[in-house]
C-alpha positions as CSV (number, residue, x, y, z in Angstrom):
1,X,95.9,104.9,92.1
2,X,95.6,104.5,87.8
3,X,99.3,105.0,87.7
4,X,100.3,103.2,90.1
5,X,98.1,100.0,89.0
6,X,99.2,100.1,85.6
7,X,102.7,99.2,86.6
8,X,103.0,95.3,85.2
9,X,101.9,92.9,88.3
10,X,102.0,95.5,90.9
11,X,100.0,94.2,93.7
12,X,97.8,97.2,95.5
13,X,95.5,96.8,98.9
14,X,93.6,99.7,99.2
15,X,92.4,100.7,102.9
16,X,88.8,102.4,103.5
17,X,85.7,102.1,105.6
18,X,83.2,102.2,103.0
19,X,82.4,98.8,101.8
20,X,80.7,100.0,98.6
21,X,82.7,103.0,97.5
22,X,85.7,100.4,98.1
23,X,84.6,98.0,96.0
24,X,83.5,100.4,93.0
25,X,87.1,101.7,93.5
26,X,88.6,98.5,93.3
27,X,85.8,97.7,89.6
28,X,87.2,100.8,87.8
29,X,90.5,100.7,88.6
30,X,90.5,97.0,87.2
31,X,88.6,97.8,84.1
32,X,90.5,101.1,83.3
33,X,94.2,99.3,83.6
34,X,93.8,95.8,83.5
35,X,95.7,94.8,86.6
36,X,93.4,92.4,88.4
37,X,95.8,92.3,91.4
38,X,93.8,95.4,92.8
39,X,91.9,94.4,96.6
40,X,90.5,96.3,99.0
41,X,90.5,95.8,103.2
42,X,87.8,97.4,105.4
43,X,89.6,99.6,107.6
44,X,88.4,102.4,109.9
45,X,91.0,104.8,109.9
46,X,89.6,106.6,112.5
47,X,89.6,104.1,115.3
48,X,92.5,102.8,116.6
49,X,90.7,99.2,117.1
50,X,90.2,99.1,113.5
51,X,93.8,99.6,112.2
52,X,95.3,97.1,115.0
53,X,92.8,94.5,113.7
54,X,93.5,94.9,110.0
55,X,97.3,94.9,111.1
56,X,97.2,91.6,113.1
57,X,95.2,89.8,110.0
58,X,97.9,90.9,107.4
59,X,100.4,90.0,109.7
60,X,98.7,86.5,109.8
61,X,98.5,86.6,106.2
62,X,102.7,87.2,105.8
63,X,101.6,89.5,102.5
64,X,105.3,91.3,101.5
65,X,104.9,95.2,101.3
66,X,107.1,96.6,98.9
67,X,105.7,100.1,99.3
68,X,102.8,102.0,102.4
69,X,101.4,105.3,101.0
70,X,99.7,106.8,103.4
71,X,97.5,109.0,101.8
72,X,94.0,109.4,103.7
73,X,93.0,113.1,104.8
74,X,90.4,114.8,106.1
75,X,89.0,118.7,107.5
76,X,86.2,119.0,109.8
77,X,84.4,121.8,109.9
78,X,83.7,121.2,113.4
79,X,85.6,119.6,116.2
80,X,84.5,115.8,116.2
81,X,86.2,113.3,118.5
82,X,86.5,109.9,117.3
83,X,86.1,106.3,119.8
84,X,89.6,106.6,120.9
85,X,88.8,110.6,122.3
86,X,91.0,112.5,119.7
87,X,89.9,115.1,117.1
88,X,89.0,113.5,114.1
89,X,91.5,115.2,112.0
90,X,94.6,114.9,113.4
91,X,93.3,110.7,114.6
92,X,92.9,110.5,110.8
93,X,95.5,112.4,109.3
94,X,98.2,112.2,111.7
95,X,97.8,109.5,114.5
96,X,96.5,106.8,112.1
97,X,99.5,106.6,109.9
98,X,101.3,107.1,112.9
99,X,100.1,103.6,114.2
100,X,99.7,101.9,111.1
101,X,103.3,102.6,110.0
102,X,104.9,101.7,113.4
103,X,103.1,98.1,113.0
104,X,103.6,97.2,109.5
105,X,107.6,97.7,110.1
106,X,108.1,94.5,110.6
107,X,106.3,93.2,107.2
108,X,108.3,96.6,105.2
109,X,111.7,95.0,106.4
110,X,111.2,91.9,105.0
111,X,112.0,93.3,101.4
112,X,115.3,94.2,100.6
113,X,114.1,97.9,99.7
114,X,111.1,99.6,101.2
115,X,109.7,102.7,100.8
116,X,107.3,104.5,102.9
117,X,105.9,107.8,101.7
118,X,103.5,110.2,103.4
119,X,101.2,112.9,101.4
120,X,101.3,115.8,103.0
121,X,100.7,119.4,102.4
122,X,102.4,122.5,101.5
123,X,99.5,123.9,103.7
124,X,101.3,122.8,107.2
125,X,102.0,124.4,110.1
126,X,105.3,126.3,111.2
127,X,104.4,126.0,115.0
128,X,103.1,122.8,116.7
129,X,101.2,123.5,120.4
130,X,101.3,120.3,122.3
131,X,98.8,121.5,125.0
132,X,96.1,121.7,122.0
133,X,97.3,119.2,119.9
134,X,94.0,117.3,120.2
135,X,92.6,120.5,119.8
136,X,91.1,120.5,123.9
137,X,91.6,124.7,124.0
138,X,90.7,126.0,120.4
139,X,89.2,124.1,117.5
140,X,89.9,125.6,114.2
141,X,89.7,123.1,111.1
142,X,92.7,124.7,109.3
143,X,94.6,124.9,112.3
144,X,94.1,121.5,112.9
145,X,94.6,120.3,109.3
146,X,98.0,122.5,109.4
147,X,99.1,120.2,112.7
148,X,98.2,116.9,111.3
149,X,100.5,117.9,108.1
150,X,103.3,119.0,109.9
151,X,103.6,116.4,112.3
152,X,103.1,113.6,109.6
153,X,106.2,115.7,108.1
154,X,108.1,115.8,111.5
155,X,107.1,112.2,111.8
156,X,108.5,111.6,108.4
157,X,112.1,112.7,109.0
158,X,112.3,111.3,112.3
159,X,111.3,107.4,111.4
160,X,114.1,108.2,108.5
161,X,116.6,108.2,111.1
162,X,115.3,105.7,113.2
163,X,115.3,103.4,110.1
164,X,118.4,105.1,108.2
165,X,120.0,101.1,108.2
166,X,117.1,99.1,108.0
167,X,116.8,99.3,103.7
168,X,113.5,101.1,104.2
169,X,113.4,104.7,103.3
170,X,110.9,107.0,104.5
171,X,110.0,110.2,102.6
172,X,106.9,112.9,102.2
173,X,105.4,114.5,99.5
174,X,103.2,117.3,98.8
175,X,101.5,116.5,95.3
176,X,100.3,120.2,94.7
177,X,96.5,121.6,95.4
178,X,94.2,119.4,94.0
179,X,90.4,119.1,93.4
180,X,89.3,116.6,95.7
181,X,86.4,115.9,98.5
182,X,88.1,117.0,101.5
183,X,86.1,119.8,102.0
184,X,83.1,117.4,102.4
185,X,83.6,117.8,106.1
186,X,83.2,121.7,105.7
187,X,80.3,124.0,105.5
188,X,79.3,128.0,105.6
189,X,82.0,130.5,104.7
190,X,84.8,127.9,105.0
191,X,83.4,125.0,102.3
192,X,83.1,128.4,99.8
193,X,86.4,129.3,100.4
194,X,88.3,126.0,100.0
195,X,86.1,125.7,96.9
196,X,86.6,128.9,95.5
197,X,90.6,128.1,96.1
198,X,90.5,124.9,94.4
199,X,88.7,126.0,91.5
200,X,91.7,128.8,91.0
201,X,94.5,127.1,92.0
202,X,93.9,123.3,91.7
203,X,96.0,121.4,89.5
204,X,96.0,118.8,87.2
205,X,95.4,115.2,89.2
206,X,97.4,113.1,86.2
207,X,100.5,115.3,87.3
208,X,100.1,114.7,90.8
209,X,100.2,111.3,90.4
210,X,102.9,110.7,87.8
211,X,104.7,112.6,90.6
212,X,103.6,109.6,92.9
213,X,104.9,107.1,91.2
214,X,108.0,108.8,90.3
215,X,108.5,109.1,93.7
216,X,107.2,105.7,94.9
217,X,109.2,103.4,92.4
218,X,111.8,105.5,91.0
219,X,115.4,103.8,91.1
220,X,116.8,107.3,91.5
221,X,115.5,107.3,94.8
222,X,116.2,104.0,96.0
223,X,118.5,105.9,98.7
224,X,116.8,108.9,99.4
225,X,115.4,109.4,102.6
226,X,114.2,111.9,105.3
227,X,113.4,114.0,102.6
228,X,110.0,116.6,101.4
229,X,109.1,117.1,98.3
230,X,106.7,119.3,96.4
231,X,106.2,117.6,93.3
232,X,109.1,115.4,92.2
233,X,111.8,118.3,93.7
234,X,113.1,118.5,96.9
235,X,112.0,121.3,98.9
236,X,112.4,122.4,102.5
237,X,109.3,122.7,105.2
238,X,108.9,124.7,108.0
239,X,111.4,125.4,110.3
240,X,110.0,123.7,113.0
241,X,110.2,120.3,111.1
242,X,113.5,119.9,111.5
243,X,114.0,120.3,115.4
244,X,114.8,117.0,116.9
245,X,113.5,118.2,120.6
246,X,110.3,119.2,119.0
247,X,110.6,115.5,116.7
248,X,111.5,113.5,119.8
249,X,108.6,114.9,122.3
250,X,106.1,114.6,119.3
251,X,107.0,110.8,119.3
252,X,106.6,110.0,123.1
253,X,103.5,111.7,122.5
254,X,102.4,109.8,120.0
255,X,103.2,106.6,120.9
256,X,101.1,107.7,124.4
257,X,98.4,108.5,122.2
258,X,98.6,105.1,120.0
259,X,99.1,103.2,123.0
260,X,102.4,101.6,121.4
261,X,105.2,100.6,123.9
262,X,109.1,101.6,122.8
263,X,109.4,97.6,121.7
264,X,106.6,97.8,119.1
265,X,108.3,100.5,117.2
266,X,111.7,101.0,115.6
């Protein structure tokens, strides 16, 4: 977020639920760069109801989007189902971008380069089991944390195709383990663990996100698309990600799951 504000009169909107952790997000990233074209817009990323509503306001509002990172992520420790009826991780991590992205198309082709670039994880799945996807059978929260990652990547090279002459390109990104709160939603043996991992293994979060913006504004890339990257190189994912039966029944899925007709996406 630093990085990227720091760029001279980038304009950011950042998406959350929680008014105040919003705006004291919104307070230091002003005072630490400068850039007072930093906003936030209350967003539930969980609810389906919430994300439509937020879309149909900033479609009102005809604000250009140069660039959607969709960056939000979350691990339960238990199974939790959100309004809609789908287990919060993969409604969060996977269905959510899912939506948003489909109906923010529109606004993204109105430049004459967009980029769209999804964080995912190293930490994916190689398998994807549609008759648990919303995890009905087994709940497991690195199992489903695995699924949301590698459909989001699945996702990510299948839009690319879909929008391989539209001028937007569509790419994801695993910045690297990091120290962060998504563990909040974990507890007992598996909050330790995940703790224990990120204190040996975590890297630097300045590196991760000079890797961002690299990524996110680089002219190198203005014609790079389809593509996973683990820091700023290219790198391959699971096996799986690249099998366009798999891609093309995940998206009819999907968009059943969204509630999105074939005309509201691309």
């Amino acid at each position: 977020m630093l990085s990227l504000a720091k760029i001279k009169s980038a304009h950011i909107i950042i998406l959350g639920r929680d008014k105040n952790k919003c705006e004291s997000t919104v307070s230091d990233v002003i005072n630490a760069t400068g850039n007072s074209f930093i906003e936030y817009r209350l967003v539930d990323l969980s609810s389906q109801a919430s994300i439509r509503g937020f879309v149909s306001k900033f479609r009102e509002e005809d604000t250009p989007i140069n660039l959607l990172i969709n960056n939000a992520g979350v691990m339960c420790g238990k199974r939790i189902l959100t309004a809609d009826g789908y287990e919060l991780t993969i409604a969060v991590n996977y269905l959510a971008p899912f939506l948003l992205t489909n109906l923010l198309i529109d606004q993204l082709k109105k430049n004459a380069q967009s980029r769209i670039l999804n964080v995912v994880s190293d930490f994916h799945s190689d398998e994807i089991s549609f008759n648990n996807f919303n995890s009905e059978k087994k709940f497991s929260p690195f199992n489903a944390y695995k699924l949301s990652k590698l459909a989001l990547i699945i996702f990510t090279f299948h839009l690319s195709k879909k929008l391989s002459n539209s001028g937007i390109t569509v790419n994801c990104f695993h910045p690297g383990f990091l120290k962060t709160n998504i563990s909040r939603g974990l507890s007992g043996l598996y909050k330790i663990g995940f703790k224990a991992a990120s204190f040996i293994f975590a890297k630097p979060a300045v590196k991760a996100a000079a890797d961002l913006v690299y990524l996110a504004t680089s002219p190198e890339l203005n014609n790079v698309t389809g593509k996973y990257f683990k820091g700023r190189v290219e790198a391959r994912a699971a096996s799986i990600a690249y099998d366009e039966q798999v891609a093309e029944k995940l998206w009819n899925l999907s968009l059943k799951l969204t509630g999105l007709a074939l005309n509201d996406t691309q």
